[in-house]
Backbone bond lengths (Angstrom), bond angles and torsions (degrees), N, CA, C in turn:
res aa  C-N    CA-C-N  psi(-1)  N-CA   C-N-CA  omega(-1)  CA-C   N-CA-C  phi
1 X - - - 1.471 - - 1.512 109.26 -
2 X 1.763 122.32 131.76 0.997 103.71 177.20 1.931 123.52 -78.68
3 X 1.266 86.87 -167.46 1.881 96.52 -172.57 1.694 105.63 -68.48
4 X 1.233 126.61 -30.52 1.445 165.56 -171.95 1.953 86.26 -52.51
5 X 1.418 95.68 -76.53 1.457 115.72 -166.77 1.550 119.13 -69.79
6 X 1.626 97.64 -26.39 1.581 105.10 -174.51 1.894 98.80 -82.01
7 X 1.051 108.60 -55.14 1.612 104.77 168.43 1.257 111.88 -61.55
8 X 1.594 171.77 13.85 1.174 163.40 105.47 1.560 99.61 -32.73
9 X 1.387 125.39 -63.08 1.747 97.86 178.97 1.741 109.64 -113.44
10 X 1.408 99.46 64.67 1.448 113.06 164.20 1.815 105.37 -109.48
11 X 1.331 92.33 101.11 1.385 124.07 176.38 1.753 100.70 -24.06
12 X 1.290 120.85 -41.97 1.484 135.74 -162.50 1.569 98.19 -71.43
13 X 1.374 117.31 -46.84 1.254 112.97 177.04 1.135 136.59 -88.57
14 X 1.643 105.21 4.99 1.651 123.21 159.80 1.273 100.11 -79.15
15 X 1.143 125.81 -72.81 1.593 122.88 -164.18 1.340 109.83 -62.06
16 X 1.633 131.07 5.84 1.373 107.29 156.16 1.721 117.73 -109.59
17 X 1.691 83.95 -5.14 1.856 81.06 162.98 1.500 123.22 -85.64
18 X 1.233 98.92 -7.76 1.971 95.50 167.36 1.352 103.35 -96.74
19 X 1.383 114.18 -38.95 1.994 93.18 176.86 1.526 115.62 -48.94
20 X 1.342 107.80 -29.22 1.797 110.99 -159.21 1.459 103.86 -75.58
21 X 1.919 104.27 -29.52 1.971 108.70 -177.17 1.551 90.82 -81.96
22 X 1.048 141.59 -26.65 0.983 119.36 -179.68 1.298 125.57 -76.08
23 X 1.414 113.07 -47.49 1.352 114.75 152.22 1.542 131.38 -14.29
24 X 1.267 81.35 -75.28 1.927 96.55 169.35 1.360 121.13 -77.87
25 X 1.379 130.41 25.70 0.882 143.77 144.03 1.868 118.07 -92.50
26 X 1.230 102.79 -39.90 1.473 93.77 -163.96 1.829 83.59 -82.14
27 X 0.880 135.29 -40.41 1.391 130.90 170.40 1.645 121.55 -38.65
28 X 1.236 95.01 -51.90 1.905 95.31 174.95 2.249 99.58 -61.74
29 X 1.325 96.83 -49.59 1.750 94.40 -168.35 1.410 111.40 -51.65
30 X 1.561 119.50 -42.32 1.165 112.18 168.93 1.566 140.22 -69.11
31 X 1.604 97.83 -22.31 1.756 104.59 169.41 0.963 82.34 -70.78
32 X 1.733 165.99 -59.05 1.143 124.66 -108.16 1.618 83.49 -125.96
33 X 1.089 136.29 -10.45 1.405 131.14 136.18 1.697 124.53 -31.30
34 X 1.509 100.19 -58.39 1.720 99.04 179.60 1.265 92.48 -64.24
35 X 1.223 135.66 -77.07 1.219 135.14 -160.13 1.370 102.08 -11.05
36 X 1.857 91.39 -81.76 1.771 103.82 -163.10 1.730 113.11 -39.72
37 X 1.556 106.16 -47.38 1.522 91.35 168.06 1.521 143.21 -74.00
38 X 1.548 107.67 0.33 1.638 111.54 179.70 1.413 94.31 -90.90
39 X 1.653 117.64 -31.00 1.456 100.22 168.22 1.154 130.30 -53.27
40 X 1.246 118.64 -39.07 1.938 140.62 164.44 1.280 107.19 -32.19
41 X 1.444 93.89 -77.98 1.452 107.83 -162.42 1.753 110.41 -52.94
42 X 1.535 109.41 -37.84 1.482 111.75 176.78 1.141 112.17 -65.76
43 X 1.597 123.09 -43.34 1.830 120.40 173.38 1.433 89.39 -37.61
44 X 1.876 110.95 -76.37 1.622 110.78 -150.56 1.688 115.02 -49.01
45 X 1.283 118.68 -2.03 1.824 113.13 -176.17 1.445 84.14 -102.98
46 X 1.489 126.75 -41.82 1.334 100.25 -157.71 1.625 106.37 -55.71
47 X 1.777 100.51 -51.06 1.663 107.79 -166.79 1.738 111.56 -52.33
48 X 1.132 103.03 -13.52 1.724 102.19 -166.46 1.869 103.77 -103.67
49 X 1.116 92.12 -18.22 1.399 91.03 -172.68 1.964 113.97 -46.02
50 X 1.342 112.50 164.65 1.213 77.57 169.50 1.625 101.40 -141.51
51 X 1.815 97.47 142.32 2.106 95.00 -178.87 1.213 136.60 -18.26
52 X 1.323 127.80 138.93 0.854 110.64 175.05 1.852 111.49 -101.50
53 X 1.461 119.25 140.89 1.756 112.63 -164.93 1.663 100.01 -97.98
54 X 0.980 115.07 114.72 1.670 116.90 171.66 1.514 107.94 -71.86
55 X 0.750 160.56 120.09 1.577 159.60 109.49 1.363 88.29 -4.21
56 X 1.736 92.06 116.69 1.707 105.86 150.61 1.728 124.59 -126.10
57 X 1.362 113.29 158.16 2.091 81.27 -163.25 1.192 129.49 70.96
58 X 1.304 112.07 144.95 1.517 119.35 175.22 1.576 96.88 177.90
59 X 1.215 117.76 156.77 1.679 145.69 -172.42 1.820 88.77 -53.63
60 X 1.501 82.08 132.71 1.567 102.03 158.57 1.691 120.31 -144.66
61 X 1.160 110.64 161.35 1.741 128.46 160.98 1.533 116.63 -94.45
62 X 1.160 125.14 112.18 1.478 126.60 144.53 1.508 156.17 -142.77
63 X 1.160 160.92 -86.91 0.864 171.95 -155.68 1.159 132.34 170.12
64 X 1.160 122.56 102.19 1.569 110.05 -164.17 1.543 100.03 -96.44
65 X 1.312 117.92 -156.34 1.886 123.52 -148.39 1.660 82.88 -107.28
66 X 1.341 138.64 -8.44 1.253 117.46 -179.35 1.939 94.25 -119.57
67 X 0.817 111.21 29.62 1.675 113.01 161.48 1.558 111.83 80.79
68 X 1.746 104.11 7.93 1.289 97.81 179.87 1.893 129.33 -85.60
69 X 0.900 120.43 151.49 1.631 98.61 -172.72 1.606 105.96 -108.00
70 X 1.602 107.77 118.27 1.442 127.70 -157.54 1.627 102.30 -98.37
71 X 1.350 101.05 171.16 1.961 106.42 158.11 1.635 99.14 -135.79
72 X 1.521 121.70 -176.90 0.951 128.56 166.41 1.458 116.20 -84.01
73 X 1.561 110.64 4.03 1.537 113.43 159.94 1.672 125.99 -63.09
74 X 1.319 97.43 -56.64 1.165 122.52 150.72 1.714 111.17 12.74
75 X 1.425 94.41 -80.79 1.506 111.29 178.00 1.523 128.69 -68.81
76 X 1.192 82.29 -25.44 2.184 81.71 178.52 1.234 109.17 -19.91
77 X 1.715 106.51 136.30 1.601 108.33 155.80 1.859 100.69 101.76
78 X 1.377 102.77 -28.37 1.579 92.76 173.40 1.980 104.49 -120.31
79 X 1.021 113.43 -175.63 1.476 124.25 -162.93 1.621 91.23 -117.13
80 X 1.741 95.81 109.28 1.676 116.75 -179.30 1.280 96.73 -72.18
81 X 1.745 131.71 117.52 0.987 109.97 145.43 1.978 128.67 -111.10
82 X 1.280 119.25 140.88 1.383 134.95 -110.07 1.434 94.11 -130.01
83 X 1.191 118.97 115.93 1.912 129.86 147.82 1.259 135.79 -145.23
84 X 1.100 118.86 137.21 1.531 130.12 -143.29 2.045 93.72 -101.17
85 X 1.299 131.85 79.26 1.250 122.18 161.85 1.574 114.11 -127.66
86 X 1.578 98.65 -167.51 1.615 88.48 158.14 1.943 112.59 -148.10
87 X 1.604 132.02 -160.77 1.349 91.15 -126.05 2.077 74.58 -113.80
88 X 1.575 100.72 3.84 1.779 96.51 169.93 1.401 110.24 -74.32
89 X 1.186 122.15 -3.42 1.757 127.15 -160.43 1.296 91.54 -71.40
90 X 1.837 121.69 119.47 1.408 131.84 150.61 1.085 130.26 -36.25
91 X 1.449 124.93 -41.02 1.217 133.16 -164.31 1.824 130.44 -140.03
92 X 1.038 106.21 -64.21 1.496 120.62 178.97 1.761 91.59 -45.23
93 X 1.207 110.68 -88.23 1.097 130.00 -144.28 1.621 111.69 -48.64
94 X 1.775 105.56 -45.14 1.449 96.68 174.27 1.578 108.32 -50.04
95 X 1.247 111.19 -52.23 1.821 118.98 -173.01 1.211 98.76 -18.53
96 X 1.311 94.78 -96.64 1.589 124.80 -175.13 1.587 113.60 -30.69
97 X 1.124 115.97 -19.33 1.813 106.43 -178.71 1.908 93.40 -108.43
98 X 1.515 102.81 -11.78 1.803 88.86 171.35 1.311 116.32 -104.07
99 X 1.571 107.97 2.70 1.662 105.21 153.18 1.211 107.19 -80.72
100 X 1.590 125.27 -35.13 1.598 119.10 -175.02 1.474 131.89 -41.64
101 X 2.201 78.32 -49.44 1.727 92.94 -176.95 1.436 107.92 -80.67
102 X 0.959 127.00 -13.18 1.921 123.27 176.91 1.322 92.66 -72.23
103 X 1.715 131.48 -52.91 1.479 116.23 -151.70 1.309 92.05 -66.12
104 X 1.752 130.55 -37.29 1.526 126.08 -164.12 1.821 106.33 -52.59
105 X 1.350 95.14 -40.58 1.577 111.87 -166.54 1.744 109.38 -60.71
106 X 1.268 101.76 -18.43 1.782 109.34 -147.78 1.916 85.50 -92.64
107 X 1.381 99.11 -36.46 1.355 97.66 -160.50 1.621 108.80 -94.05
108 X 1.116 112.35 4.60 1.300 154.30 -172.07 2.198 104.35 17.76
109 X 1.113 103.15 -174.67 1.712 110.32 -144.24 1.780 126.65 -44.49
110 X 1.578 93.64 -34.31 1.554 97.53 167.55 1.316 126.18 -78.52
111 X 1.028 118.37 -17.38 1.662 113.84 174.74 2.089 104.41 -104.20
112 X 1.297 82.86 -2.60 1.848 75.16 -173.85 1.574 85.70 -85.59
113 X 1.420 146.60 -3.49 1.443 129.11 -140.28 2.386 75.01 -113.81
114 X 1.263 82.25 5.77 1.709 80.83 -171.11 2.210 100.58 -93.66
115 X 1.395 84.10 -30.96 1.616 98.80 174.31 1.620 132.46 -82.06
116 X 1.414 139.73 136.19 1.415 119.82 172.58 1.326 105.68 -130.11
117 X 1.687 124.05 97.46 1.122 117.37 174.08 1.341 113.53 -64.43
118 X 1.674 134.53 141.90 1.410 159.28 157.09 1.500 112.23 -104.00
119 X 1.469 99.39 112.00 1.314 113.45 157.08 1.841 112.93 -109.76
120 X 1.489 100.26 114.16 1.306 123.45 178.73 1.542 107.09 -74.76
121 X 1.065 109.46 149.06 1.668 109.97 162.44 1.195 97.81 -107.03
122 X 1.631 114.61 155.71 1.019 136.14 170.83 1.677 128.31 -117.50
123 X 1.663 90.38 -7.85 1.803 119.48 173.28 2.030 94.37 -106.10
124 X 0.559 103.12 52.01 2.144 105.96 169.40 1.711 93.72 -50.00
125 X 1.104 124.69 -24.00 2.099 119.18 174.48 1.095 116.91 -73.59
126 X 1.847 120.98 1.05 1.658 102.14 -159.77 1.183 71.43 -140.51
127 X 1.427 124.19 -55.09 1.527 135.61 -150.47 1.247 108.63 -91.87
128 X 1.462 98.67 77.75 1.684 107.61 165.17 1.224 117.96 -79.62
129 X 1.554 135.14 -174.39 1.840 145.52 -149.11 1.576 78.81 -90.89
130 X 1.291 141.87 -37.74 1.489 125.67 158.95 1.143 152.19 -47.74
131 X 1.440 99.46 -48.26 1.081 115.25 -178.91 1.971 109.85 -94.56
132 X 1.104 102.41 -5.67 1.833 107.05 171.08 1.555 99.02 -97.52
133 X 1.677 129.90 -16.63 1.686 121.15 175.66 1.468 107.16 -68.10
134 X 1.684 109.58 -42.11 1.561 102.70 -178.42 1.139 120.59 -90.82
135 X 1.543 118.54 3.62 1.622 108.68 172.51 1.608 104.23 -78.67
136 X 1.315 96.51 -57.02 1.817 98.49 -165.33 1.357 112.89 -59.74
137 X 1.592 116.32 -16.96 1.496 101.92 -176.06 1.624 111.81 -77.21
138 X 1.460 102.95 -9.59 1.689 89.82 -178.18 2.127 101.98 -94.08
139 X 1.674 96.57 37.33 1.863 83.85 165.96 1.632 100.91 -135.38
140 X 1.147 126.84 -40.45 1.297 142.77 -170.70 1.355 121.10 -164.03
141 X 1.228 120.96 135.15 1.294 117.46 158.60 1.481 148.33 -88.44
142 X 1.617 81.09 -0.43 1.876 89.33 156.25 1.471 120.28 -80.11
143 X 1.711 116.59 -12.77 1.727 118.23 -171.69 1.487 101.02 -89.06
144 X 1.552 92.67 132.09 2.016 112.23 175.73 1.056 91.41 -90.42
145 X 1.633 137.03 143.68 0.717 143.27 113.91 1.918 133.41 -57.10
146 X 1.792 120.98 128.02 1.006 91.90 -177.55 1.784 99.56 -140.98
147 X 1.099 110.66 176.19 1.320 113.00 -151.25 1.889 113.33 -149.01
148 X 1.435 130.84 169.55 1.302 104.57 -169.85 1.706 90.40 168.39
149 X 1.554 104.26 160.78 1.774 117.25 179.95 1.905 98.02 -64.33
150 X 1.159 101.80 130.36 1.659 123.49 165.38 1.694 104.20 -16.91
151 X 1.441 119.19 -49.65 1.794 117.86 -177.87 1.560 99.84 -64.81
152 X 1.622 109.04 -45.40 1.958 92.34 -171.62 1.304 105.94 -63.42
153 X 1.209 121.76 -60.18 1.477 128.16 -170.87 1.400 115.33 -29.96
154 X 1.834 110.97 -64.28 1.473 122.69 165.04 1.401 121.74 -46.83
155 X 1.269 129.71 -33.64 1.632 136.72 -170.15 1.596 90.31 -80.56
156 X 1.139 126.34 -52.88 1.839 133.01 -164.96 1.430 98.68 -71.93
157 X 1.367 128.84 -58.95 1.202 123.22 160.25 1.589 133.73 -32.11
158 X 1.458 106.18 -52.68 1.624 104.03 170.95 1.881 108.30 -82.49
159 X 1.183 98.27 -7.85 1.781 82.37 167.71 1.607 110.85 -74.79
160 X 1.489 103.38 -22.27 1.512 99.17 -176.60 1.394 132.38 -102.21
161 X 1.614 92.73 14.31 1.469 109.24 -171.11 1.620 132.04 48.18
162 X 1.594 100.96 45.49 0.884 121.08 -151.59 1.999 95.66 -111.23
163 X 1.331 99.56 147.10 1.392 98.19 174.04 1.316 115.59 -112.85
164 X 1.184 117.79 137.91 1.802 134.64 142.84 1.165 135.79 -138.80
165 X 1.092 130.67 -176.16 1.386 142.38 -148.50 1.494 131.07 169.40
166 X 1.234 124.29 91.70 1.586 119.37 166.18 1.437 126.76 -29.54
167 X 1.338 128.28 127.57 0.977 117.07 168.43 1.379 112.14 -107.98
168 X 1.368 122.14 139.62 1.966 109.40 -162.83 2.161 83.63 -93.85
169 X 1.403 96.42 136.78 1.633 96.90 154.78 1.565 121.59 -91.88
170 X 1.197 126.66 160.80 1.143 118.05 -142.47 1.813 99.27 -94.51
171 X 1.493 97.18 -2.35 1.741 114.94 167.34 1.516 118.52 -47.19
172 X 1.614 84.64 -51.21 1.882 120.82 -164.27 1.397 84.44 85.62
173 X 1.716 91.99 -153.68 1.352 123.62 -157.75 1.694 116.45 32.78
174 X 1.334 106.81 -133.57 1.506 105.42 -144.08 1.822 97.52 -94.66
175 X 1.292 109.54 1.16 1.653 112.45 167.77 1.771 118.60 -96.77
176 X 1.660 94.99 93.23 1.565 124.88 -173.72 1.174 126.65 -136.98
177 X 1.147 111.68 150.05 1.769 100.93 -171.99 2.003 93.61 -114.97
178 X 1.450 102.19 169.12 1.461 100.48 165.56 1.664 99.62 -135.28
179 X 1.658 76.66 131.58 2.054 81.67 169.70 1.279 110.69 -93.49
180 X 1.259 121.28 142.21 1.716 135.82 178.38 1.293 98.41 -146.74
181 X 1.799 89.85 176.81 1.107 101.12 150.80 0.960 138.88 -85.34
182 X 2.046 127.70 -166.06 1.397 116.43 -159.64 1.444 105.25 -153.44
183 X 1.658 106.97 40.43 1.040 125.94 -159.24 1.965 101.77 -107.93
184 X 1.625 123.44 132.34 1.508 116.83 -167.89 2.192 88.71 -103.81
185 X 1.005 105.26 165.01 1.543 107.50 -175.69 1.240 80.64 -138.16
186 X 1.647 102.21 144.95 1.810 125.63 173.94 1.565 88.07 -121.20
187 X 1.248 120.97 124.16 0.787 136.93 151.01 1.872 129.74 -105.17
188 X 1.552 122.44 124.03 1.413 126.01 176.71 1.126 114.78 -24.25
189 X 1.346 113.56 172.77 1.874 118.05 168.55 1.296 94.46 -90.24
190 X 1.646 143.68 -26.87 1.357 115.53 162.62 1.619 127.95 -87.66
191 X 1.434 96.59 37.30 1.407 109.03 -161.90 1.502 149.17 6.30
192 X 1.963 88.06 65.28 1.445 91.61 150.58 1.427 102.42 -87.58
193 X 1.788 88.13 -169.33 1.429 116.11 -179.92 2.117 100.26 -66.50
194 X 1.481 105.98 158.16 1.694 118.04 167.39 1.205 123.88 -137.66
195 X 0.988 100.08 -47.56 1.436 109.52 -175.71 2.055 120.70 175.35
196 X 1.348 107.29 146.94 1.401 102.35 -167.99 2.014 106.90 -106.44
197 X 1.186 124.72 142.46 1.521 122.60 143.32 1.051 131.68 -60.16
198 X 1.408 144.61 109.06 1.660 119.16 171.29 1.723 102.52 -81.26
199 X 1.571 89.41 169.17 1.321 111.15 -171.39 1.634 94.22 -57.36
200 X 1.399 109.67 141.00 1.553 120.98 166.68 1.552 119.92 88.59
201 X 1.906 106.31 13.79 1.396 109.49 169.30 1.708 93.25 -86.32
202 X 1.367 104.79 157.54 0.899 156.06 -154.89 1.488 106.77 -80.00
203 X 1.214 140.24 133.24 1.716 133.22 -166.12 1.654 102.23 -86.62
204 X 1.560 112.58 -17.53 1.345 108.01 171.22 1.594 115.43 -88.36
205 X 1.414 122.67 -38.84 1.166 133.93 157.87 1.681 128.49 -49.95
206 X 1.244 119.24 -35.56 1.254 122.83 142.72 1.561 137.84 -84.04
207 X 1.694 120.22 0.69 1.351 113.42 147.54 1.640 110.74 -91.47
208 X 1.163 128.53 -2.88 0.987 120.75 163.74 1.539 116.48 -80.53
209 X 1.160 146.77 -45.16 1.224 146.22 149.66 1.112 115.74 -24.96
210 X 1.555 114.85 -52.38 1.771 107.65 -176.10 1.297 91.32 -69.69
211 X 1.208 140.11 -74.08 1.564 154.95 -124.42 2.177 64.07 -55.44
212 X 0.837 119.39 -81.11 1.480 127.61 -147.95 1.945 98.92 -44.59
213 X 1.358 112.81 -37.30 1.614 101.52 172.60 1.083 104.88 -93.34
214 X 1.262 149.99 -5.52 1.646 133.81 134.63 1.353 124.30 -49.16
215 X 1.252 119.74 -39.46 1.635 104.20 165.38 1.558 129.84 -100.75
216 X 1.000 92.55 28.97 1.554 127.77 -176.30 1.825 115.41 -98.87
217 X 1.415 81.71 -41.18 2.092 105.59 -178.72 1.638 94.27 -110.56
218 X 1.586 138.29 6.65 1.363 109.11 166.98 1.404 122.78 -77.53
């Protein structure tokens, strides 16, 4: 018989091929032991963790569309509602202030006298207290337009985490567009932050939202 055959039933080389599966058995149970518990332990931080609250908003000074110089005091007591454009914007911006004035319309005069839409400029170089009286009057006449030196605008803007940006045309001068965002902010009657619209809700979908923090604040 060869050496081949005599070691196949040499007792010696059975009992080290089951120590070795066993081996590698208790080895797999325990990786998959840690495992199972780093998964644990990661559930238990996620569930315990705790939110984090961004600050949105904060007090400002400006100019409104009839030359008056306002604060966000001003408003106490009614629900600011809030967009950051300006009044050369092609597109976004009309939208967004003719969903405003439909939602004002939907919810119609006594509960709108509970609301104050603000349209901010974000161009303060073009969009003077003139030229923001005759834009907004062709959407609503509950929306202020308000306006202010390049530092307020920028400081109110990054309180709201809000984006813009010049875009230079390749003309120069005063033919430019600005990219932003297209985001509306509801702010409380003691004006904190509430809640935001994104671009492309709906004028019924956003008087329904207010209607809901108006009877929320009666």
């Amino acid at each position: 018989m060869s050496d081949e055959q005599n070691s196949g039933n040499n007792p010696g080389t059975v009992t080290k091929a089951a120590i070795a599966i066993t081996a590698l058995a208790v080895v797999v149970f325990i990786g998959w032991s840690q495992f199972r518990q780093a998964g644990t332990n990661s559930h238990d931080v996620l569930e315990t963790r705790t939110p984090v609250k961004i600050s949105i908003g904060g007090p400002f000074t400006l100019t409104d569309h009839t030359g008056k110089q306002v604060s966000d005091t001003d408003y106490r007591g009614r629900l600011m509602l809030i967009f950051f454009g300006y009044t050369f914007c092609p597109d976004v911006c009309p939208t967004e202030l003719n969903t405003i004035a439909e939602a004002m319309d939907i919810l119609g005069a006594e509960k709108g006298k509970r609301i104050q839409p603000l349209f901010i400029s974000i161009d303060p170089n073009r969009d003077t207290p003139e030229v923001m009286a005759e834009y907004v009057a062709q959407f609503h006449p509950s929306i202020t337009g308000l306006t202010g030196t390049d530092d307020e605008i920028a400081q109110l803007a990054q309180s709201f985490r809000t984006y813009y940006a010049r875009a230079e045309s390749s003309e120069g001068g005063e033919d430019y567009t600005v990219d932003h965002s297209a985001t509306t902010f509801l702010m409380g009657p003691d004006g904190k932050f509430q809640t935001t619209f994104s671009y492309g809700t709906t004028p019924e979908a956003m008087a329904a939202g207010l209607d809901k923090f108006i009877n929320s604040n009666s």
